[in-house]
Phi, psi and omega in degrees: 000314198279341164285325164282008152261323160316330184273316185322285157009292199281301177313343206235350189236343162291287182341303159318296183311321190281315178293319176290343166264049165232301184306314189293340160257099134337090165317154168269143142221154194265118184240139193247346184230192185303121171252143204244128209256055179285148189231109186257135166220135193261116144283149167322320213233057159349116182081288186357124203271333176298308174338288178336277171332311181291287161329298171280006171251000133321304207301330204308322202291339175294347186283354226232319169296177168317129154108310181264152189283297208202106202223124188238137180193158202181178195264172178288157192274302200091349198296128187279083192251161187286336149230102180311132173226161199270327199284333175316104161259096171256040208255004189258165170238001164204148196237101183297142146196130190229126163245144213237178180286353153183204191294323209252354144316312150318307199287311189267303172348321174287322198264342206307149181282316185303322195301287166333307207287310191296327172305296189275319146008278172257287202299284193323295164313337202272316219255131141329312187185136143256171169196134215240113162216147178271167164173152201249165180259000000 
């Protein structure tokens, strides 16, 4: 009994060891064009339209730095389909997506000191939660 919970033990712990080396290497890639930054944000006071509110026009002052091209941002759509699907997420309450002139635009827009102040400041107090994804043209 006790070898068939160890080899399980073992199995469960490669089967980890492996999904966790497939997140840690990473190709490098070299990107030459415009990266595109969406931002999912869950608030504390979920749905609240004040809430809501406060956030994006805190936010707004980040459209103004160095680097970006183009910066949108807005409440979930709400959009009414005719077959409801698990991949479809509207569980959030504001969504960013800003693009910038390349990688290293992003990259200093993140250290910029007004991007911190606002960030810890305004932003930071209102959300619950995030989740961040990059991507290159």
């Amino acid at each position: 009994m006790k070898t068939v919970h160890f080899k399980r033990l073992v199995i469960l712990l490669a089967a980890l060891g492996l999904g966790n080396a497939a997140h840690a290497e990473r190709p490098s890639t070299d990107i030459d064009g415009k990266v595109h930054h969406l931002v999912i944000i869950w608030l504390k006071q979920h749905g609240d339209p004040e809430a809501r509110r406060k956030y994006i026009e805190g936010s707004k002052r980040l459209s103004k730095l160095p680097g970006v091209v183009s910066y949108d941002i807005g409440p979930v759509a709400g959009i009414k389909r005719e077959h409801p699907s698990p991949s479809v997420d509207d569980s959030f309450d504001v969504a960013v997506s800003a693009t910038f002139e390349s990688k290293e635009a992003l990259e200093n827009y993140s250290k910029h000191p007004e991007h911190q102040t606002v960030i810890q400041e305004v932003l930071k107090p209102l959300v619950s939660h995030y989740k961040v994804y990059d991507f290159a043209d």
